[in-house]
PyMOL Python script that loads the backbone (N, CA, C, O; Angstrom):
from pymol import cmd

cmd.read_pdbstr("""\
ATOM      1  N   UNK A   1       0.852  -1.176   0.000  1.00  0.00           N
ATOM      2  CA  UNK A   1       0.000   0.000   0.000  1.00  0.00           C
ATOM      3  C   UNK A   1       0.897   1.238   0.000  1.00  0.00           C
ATOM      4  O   UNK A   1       2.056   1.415   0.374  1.00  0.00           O
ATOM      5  N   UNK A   2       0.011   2.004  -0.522  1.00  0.00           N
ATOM      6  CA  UNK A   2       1.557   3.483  -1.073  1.00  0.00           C
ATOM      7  C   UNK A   2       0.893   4.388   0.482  1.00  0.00           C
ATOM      8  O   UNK A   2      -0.073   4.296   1.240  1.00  0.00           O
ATOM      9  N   UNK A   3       1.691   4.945   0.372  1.00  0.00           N
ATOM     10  CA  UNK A   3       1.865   6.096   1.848  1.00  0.00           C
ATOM     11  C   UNK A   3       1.131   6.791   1.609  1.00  0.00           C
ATOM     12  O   UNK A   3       0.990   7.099   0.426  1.00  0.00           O
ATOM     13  N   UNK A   4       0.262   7.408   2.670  1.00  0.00           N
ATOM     14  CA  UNK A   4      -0.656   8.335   2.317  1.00  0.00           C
ATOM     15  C   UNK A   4       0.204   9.854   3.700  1.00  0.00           C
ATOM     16  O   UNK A   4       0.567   9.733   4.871  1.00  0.00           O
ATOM     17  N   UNK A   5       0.203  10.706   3.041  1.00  0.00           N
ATOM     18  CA  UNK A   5       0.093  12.079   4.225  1.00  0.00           C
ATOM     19  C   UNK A   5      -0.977  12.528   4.503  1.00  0.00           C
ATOM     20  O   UNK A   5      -1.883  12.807   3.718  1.00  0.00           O
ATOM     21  N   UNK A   6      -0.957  12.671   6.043  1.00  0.00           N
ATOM     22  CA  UNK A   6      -2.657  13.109   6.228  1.00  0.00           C
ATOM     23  C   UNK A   6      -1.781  14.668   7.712  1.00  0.00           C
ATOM     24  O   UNK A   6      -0.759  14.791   8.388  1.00  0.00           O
ATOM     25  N   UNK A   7      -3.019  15.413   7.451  1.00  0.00           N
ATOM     26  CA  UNK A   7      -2.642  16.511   8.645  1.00  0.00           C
ATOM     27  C   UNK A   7      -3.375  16.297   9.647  1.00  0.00           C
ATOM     28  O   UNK A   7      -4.330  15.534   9.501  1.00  0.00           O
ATOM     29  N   UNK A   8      -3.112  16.945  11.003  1.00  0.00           N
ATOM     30  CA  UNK A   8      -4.204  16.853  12.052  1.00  0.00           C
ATOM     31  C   UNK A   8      -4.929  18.120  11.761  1.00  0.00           C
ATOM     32  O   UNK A   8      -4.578  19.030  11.010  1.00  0.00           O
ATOM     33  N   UNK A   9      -5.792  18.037  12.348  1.00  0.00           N
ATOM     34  CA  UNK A   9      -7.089  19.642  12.698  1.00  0.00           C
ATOM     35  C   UNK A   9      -6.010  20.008  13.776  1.00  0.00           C
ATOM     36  O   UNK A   9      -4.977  19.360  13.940  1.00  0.00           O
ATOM     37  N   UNK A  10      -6.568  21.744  14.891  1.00  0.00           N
ATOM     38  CA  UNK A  10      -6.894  21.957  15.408  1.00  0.00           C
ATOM     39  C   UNK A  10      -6.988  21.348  16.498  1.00  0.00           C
ATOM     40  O   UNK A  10      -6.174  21.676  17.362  1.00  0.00           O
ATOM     41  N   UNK A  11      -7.856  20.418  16.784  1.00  0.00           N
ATOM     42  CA  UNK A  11      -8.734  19.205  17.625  1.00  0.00           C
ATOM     43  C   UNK A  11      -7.252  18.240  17.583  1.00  0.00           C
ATOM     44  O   UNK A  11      -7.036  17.987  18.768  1.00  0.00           O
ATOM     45  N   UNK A  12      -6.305  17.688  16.855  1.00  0.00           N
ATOM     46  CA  UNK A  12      -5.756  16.736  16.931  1.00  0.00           C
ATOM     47  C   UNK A  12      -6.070  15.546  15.623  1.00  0.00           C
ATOM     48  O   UNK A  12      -5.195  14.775  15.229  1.00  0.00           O
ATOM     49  N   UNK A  13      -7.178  15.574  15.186  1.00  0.00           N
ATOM     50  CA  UNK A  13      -7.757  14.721  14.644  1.00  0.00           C
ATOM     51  C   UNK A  13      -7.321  14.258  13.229  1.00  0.00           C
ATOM     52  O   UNK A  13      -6.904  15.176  12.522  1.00  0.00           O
ATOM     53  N   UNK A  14      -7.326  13.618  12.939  1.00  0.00           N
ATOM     54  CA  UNK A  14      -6.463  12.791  11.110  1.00  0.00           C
ATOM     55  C   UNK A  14      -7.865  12.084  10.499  1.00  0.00           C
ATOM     56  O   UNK A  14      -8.737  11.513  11.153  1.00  0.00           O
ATOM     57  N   UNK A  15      -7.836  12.201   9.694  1.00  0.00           N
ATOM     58  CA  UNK A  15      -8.613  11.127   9.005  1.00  0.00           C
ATOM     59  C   UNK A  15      -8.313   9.892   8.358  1.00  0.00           C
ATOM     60  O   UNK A  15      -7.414  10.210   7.580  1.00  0.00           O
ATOM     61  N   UNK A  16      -8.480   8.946   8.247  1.00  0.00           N
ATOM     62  CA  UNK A  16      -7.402   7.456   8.060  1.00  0.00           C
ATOM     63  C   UNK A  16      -8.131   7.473   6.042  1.00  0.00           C
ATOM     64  O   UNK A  16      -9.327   7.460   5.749  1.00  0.00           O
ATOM     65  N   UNK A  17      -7.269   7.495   5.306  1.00  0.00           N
ATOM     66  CA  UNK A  17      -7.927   7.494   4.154  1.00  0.00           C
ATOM     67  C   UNK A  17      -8.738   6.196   4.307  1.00  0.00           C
ATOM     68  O   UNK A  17      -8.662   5.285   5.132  1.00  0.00           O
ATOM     69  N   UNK A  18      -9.675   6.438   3.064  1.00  0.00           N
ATOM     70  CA  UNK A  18     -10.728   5.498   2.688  1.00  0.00           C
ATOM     71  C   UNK A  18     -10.225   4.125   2.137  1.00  0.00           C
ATOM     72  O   UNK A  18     -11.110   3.270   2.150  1.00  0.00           O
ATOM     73  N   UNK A  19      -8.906   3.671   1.612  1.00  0.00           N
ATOM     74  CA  UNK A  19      -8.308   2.755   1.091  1.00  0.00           C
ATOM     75  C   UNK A  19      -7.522   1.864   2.471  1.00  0.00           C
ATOM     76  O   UNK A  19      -7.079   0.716   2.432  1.00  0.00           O
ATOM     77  N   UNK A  20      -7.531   2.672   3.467  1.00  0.00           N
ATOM     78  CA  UNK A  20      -6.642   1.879   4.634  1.00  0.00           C
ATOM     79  C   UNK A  20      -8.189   1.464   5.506  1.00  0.00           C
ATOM     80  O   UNK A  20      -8.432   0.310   5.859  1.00  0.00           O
ATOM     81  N   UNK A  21      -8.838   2.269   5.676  1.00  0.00           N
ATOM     82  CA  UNK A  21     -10.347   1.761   6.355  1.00  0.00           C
ATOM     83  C   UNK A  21     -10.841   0.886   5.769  1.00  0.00           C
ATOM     84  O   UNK A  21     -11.009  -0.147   6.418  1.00  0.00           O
ATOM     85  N   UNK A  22     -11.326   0.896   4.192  1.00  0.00           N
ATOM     86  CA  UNK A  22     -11.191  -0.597   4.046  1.00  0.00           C
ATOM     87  C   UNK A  22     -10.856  -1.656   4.118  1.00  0.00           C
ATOM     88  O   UNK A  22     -11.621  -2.517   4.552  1.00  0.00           O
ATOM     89  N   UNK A  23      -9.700  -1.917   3.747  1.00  0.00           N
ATOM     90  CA  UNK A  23      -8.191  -2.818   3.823  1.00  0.00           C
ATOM     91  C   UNK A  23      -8.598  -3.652   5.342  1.00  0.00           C
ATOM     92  O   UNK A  23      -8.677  -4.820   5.723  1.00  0.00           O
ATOM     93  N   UNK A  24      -8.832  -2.006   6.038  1.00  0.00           N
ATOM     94  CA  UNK A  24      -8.828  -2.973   7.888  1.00  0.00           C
ATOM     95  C   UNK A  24     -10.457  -2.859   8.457  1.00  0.00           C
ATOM     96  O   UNK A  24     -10.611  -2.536   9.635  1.00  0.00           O
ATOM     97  N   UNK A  25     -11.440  -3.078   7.760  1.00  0.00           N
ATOM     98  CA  UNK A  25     -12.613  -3.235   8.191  1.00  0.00           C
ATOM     99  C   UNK A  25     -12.902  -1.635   9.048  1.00  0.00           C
ATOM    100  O   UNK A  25     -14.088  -1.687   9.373  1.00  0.00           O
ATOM    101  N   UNK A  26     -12.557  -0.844   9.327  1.00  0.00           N
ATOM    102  CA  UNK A  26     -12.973   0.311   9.925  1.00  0.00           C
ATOM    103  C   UNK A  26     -13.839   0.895  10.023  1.00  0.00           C
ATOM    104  O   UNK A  26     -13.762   1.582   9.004  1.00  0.00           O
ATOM    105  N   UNK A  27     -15.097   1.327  10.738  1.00  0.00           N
ATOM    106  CA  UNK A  27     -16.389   1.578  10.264  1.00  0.00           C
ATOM    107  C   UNK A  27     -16.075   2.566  11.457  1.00  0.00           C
ATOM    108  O   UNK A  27     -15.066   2.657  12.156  1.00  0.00           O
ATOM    109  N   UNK A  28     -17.622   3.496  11.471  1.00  0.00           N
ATOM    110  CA  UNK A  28     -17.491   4.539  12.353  1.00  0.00           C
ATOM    111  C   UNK A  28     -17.830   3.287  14.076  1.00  0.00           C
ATOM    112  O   UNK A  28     -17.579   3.871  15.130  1.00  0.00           O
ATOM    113  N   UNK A  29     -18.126   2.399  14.169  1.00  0.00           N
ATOM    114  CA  UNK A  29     -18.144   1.538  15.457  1.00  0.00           C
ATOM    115  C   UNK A  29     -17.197   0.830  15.649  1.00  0.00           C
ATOM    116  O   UNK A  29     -17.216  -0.075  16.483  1.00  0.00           O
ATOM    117  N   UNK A  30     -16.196   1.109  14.917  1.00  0.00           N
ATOM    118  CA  UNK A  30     -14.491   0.353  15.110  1.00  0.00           C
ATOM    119  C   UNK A  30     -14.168   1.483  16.287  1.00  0.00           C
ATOM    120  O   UNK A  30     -14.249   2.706  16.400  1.00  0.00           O
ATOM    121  N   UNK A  31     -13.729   0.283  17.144  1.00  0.00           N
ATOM    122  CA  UNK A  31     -13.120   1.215  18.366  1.00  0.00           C
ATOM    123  C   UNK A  31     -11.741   0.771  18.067  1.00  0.00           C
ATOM    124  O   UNK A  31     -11.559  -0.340  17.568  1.00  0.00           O
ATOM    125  N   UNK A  32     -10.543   1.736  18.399  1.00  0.00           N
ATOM    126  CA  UNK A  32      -9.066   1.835  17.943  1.00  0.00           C
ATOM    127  C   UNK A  32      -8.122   2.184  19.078  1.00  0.00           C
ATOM    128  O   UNK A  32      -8.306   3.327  19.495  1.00  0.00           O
ATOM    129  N   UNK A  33      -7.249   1.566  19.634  1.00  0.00           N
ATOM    130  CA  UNK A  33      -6.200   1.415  20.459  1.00  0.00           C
ATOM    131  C   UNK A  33      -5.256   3.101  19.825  1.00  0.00           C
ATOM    132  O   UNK A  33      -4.924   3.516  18.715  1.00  0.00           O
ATOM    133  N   UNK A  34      -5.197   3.347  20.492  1.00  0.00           N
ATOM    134  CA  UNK A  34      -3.749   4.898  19.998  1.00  0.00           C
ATOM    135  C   UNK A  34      -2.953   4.724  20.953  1.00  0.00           C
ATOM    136  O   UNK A  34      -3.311   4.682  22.130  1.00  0.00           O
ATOM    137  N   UNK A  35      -1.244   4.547  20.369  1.00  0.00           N
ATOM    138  CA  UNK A  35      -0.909   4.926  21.651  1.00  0.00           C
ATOM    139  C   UNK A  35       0.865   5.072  20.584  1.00  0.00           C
ATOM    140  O   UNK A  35       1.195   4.790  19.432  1.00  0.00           O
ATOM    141  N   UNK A  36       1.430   5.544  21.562  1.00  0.00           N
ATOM    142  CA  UNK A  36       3.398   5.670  21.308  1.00  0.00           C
ATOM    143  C   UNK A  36       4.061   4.818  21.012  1.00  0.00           C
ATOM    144  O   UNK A  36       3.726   4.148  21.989  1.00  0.00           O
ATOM    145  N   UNK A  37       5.197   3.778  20.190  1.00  0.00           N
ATOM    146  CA  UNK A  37       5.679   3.271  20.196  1.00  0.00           C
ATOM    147  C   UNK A  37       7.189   3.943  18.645  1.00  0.00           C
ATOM    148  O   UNK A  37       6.999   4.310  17.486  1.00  0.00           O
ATOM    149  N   UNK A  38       8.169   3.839  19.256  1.00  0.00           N
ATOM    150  CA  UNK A  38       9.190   4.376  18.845  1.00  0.00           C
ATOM    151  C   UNK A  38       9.417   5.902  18.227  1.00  0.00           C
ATOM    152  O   UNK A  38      10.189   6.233  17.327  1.00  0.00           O
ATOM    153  N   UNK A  39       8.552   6.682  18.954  1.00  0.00           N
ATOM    154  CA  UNK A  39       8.907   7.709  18.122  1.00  0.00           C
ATOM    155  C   UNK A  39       7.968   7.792  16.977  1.00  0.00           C
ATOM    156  O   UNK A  39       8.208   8.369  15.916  1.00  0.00           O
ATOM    157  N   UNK A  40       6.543   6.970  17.380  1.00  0.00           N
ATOM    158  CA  UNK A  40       5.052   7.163  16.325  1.00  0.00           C
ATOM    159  C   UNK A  40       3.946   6.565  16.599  1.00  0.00           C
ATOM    160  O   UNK A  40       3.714   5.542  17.243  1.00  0.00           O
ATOM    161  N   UNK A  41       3.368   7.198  16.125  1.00  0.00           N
ATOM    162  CA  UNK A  41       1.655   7.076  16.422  1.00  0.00           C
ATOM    163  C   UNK A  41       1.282   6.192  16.094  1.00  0.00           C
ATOM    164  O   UNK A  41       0.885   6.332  14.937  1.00  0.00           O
ATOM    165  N   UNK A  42       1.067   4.681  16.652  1.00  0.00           N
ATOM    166  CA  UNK A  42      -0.063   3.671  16.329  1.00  0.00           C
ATOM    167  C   UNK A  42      -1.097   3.879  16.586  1.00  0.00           C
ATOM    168  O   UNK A  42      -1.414   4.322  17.690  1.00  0.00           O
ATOM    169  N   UNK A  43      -2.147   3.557  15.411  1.00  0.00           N
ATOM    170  CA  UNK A  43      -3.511   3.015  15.685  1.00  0.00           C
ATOM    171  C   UNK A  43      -4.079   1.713  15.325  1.00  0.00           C
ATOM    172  O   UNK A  43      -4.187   1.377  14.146  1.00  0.00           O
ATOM    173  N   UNK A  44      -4.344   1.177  16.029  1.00  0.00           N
ATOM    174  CA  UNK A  44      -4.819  -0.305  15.772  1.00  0.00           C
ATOM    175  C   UNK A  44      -6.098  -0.978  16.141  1.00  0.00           C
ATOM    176  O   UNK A  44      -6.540  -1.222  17.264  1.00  0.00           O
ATOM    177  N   UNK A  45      -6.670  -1.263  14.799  1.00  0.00           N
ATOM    178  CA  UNK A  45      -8.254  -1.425  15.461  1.00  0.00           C
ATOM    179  C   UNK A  45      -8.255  -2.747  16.405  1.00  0.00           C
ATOM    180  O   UNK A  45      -7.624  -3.794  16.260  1.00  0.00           O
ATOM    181  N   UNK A  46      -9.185  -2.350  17.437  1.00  0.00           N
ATOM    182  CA  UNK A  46      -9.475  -3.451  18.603  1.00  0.00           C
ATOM    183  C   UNK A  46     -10.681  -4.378  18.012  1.00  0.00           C
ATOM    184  O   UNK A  46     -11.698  -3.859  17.552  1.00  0.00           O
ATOM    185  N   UNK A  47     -10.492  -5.781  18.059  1.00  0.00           N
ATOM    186  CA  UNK A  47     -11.488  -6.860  18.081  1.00  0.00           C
ATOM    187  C   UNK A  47     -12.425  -6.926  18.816  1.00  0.00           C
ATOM    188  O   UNK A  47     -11.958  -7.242  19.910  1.00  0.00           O
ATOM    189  N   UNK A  48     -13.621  -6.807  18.899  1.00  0.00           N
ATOM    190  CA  UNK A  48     -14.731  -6.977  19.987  1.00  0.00           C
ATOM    191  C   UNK A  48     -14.588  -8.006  20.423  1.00  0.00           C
ATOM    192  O   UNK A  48     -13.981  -8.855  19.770  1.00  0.00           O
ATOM    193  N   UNK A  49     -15.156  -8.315  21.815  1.00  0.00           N
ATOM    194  CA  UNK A  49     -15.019  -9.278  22.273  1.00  0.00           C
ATOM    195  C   UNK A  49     -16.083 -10.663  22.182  1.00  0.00           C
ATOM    196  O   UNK A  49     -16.089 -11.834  22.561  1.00  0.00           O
ATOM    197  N   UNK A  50     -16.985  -9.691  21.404  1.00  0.00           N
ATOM    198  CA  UNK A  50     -17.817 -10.624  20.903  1.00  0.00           C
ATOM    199  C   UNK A  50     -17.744 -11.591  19.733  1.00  0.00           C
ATOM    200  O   UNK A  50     -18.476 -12.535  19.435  1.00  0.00           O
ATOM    201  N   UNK A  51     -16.769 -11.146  19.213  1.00  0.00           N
ATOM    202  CA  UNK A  51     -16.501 -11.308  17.596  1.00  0.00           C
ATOM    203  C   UNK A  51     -15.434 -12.207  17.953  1.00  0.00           C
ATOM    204  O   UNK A  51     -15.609 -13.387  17.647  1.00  0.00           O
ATOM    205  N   UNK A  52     -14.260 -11.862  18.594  1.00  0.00           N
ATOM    206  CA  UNK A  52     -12.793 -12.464  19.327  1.00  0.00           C
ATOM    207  C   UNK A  52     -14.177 -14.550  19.916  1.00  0.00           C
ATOM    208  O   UNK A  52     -14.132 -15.701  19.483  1.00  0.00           O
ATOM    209  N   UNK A  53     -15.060 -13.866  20.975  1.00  0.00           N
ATOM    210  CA  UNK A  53     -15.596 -14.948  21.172  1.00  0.00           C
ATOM    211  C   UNK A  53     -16.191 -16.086  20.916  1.00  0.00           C
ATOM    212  O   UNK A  53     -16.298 -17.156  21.516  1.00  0.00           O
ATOM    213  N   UNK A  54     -16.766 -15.431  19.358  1.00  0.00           N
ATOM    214  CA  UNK A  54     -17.641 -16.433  18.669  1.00  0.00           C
ATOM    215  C   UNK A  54     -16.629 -17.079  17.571  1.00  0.00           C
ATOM    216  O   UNK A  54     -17.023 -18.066  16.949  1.00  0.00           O
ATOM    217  N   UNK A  55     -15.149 -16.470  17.280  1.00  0.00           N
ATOM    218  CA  UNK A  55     -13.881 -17.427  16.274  1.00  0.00           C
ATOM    219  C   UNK A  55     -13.664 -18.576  17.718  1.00  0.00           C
ATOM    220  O   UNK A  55     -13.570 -19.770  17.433  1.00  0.00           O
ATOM    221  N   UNK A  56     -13.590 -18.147  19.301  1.00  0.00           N
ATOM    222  CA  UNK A  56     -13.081 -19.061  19.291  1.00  0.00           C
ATOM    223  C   UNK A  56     -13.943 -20.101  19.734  1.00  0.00           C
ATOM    224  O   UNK A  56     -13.474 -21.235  19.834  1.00  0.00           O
ATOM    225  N   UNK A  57     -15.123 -19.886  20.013  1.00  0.00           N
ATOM    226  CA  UNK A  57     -16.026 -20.800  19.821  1.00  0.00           C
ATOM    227  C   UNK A  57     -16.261 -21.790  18.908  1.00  0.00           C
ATOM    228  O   UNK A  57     -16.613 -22.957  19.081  1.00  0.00           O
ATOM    229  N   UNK A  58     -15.936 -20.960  17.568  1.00  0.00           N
ATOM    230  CA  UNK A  58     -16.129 -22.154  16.214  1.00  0.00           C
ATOM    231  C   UNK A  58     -15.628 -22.955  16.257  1.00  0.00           C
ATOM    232  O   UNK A  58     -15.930 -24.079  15.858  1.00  0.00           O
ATOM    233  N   UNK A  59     -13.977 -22.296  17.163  1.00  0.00           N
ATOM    234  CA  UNK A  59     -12.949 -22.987  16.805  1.00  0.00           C
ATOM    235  C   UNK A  59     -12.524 -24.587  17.986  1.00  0.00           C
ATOM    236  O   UNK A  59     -11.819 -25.595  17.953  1.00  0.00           O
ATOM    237  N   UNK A  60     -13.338 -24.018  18.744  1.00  0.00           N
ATOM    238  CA  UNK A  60     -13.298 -25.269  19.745  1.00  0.00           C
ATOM    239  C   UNK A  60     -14.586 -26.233  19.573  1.00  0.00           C
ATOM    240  O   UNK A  60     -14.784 -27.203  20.306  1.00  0.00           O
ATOM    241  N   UNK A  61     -15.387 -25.867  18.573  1.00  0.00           N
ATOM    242  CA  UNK A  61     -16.619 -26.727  18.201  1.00  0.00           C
ATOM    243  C   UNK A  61     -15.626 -27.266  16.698  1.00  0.00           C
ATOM    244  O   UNK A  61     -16.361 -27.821  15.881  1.00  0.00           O
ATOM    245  N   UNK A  62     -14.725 -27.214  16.426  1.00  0.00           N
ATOM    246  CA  UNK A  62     -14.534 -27.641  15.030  1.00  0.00           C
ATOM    247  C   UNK A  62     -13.344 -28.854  15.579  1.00  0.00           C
ATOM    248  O   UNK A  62     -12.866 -29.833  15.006  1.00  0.00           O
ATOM    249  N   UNK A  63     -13.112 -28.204  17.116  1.00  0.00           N
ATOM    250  CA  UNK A  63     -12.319 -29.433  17.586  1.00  0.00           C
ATOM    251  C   UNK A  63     -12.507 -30.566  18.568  1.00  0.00           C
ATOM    252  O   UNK A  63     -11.743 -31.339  19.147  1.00  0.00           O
ATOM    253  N   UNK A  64     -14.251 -30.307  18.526  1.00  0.00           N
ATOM    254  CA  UNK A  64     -15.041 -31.435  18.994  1.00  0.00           C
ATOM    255  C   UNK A  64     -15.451 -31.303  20.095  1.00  0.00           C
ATOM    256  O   UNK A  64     -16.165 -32.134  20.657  1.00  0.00           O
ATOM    257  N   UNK A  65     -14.980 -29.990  20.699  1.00  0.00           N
ATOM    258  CA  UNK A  65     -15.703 -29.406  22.204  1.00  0.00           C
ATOM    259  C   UNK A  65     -17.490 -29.674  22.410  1.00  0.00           C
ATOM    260  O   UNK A  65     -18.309 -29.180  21.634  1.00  0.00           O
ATOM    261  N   UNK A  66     -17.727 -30.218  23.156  1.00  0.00           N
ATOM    262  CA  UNK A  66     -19.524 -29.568  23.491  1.00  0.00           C
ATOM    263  C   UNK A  66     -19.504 -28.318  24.043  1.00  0.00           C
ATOM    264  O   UNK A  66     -18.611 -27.748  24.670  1.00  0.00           O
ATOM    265  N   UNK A  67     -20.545 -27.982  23.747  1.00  0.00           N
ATOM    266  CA  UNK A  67     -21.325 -26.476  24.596  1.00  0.00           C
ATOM    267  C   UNK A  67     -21.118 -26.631  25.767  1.00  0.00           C
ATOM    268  O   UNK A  67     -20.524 -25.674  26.263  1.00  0.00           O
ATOM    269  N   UNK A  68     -21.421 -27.674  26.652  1.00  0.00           N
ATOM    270  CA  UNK A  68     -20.793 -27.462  28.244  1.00  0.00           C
ATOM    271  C   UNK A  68     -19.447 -27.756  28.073  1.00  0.00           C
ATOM    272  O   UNK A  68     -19.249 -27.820  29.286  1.00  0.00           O
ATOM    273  N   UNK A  69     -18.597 -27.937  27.709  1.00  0.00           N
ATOM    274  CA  UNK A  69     -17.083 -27.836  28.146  1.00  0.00           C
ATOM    275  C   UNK A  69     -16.565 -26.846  27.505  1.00  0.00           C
ATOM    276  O   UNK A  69     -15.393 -26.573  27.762  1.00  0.00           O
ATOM    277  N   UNK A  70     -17.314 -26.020  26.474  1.00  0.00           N
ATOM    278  CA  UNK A  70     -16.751 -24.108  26.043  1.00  0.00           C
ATOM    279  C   UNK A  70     -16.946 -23.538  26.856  1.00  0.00           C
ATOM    280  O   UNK A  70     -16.174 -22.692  27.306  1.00  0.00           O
ATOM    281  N   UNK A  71     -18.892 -24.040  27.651  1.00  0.00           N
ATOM    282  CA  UNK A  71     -19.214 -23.095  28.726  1.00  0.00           C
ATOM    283  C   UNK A  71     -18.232 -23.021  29.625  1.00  0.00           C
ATOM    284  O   UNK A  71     -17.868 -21.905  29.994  1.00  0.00           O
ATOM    285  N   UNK A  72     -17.632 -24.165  30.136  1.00  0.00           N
ATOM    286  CA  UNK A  72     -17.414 -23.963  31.775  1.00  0.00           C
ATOM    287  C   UNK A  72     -16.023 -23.791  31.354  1.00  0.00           C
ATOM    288  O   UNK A  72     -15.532 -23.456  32.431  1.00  0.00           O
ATOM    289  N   UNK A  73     -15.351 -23.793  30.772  1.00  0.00           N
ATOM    290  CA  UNK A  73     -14.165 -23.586  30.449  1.00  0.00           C
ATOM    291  C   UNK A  73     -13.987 -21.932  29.972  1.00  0.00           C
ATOM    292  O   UNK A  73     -12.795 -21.634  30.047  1.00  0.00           O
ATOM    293  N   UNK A  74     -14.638 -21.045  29.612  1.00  0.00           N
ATOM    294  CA  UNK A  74     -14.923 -19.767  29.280  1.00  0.00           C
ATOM    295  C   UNK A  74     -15.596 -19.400  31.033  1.00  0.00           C
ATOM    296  O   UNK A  74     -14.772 -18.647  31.551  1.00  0.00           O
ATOM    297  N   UNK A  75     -16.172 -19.540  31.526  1.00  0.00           N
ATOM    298  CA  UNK A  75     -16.572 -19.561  32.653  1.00  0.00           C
ATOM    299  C   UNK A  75     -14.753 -19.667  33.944  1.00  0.00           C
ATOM    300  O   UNK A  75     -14.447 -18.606  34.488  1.00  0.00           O
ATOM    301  N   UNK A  76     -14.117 -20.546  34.142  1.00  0.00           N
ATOM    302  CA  UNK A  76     -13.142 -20.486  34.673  1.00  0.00           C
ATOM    303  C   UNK A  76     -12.119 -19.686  33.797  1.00  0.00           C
ATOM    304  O   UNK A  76     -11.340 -18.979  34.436  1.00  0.00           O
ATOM    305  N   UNK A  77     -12.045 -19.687  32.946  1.00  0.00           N
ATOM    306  CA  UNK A  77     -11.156 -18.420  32.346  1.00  0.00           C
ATOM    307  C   UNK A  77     -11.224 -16.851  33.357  1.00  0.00           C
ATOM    308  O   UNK A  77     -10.425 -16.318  34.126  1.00  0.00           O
ATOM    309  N   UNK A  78     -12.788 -16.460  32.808  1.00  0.00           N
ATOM    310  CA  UNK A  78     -13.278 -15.357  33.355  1.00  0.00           C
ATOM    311  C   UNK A  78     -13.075 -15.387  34.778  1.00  0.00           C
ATOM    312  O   UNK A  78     -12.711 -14.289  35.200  1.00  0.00           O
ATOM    313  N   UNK A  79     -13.205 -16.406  35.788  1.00  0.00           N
ATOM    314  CA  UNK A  79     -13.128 -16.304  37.012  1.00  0.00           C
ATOM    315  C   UNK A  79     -11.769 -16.297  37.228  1.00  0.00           C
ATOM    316  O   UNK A  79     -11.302 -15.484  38.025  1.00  0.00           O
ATOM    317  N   UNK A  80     -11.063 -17.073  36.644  1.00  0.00           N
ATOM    318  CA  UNK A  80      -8.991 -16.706  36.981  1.00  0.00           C
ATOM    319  C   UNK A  80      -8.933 -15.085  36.466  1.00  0.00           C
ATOM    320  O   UNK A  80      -8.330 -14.452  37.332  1.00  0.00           O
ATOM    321  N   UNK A  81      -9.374 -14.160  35.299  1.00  0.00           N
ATOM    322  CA  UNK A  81      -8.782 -13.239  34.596  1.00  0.00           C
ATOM    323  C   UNK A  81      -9.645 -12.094  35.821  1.00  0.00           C
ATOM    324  O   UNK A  81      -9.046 -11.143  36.324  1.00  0.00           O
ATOM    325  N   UNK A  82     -10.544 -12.296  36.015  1.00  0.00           N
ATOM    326  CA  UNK A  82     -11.493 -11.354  37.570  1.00  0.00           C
ATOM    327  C   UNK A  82     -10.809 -11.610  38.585  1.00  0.00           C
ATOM    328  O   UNK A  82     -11.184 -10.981  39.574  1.00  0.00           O
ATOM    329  N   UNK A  83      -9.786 -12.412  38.774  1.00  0.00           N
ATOM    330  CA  UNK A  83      -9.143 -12.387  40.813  1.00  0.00           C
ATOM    331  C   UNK A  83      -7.967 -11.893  39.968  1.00  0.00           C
ATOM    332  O   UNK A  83      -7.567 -10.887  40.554  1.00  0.00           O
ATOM    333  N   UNK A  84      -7.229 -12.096  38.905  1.00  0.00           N
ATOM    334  CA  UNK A  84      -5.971 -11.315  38.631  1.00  0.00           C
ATOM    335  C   UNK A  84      -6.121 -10.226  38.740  1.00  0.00           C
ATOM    336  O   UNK A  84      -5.365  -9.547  39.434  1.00  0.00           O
ATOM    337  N   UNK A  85      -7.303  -9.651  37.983  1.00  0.00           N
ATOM    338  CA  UNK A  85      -6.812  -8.333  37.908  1.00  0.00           C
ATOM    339  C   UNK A  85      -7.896  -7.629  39.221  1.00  0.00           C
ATOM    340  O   UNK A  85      -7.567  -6.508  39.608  1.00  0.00           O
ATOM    341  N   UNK A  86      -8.916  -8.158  39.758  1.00  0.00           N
ATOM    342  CA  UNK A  86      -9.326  -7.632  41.121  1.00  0.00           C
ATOM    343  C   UNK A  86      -9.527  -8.016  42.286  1.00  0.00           C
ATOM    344  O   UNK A  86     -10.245  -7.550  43.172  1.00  0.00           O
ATOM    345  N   UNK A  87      -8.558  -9.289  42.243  1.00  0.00           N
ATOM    346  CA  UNK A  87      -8.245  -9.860  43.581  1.00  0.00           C
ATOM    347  C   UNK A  87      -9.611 -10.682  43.942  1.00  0.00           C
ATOM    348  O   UNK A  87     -10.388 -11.350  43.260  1.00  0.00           O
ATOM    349  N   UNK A  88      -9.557 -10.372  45.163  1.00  0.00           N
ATOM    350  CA  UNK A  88     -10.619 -11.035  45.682  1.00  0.00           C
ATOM    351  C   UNK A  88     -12.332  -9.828  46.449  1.00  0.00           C
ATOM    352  O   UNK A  88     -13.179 -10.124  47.292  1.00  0.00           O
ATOM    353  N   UNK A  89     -12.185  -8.874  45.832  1.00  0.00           N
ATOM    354  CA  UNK A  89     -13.115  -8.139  45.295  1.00  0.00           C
ATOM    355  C   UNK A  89     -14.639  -8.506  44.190  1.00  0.00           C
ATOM    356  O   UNK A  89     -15.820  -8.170  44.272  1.00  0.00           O
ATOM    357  N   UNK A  90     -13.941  -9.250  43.313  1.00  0.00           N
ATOM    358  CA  UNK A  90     -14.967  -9.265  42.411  1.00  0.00           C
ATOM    359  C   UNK A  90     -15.981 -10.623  42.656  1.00  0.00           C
ATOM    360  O   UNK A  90     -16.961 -10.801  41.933  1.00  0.00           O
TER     361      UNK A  90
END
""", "prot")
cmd.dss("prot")
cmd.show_as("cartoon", "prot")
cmd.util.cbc("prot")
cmd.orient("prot")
């Protein structure tokens, strides 16, 4: 893909041309990670977690999982990833 130059506003704001929003699925409900890395501006669209959930669903039904062993196995995930990050709070 050829380089595009884009300016900010005022506001900060860029517009991502229309050829890279395609390319990466971008719609105005794409939510996008920004942040610093070497001396430049990444943006990187974020996966919903709904979307992230239902590949890996397929993907453990294509490897012979039942519905109760995605459930409870997505179920203890969530309960280890809730005491990491809030202890014994949540």
């Amino acid at each position: 893909m050829q380089n595009r130059f884009v300016s900010p506003t005022e506001r900060g704001q860029v517009t991502i041309p229309k050829e890279i929003r395609q390319k990466l699925r971008i719609t105005p409900t794409t939510k996008l990670r920004v942040y610093v890395e070497n001396n430049k501006v990444v943006l990187e669209p974020v996966t919903s977690l709904e979307v992230l959930l239902k590949d890996l669903v397929a993907e453990a039904k294509d490897k012979g999982y039942t519905r109760r062993e995605i459930e409870q196995e997505i179920e203890a995930v969530r309960e280890r990833l809730f005491r990491e990050l809030y202890g014994d709070q949540a």
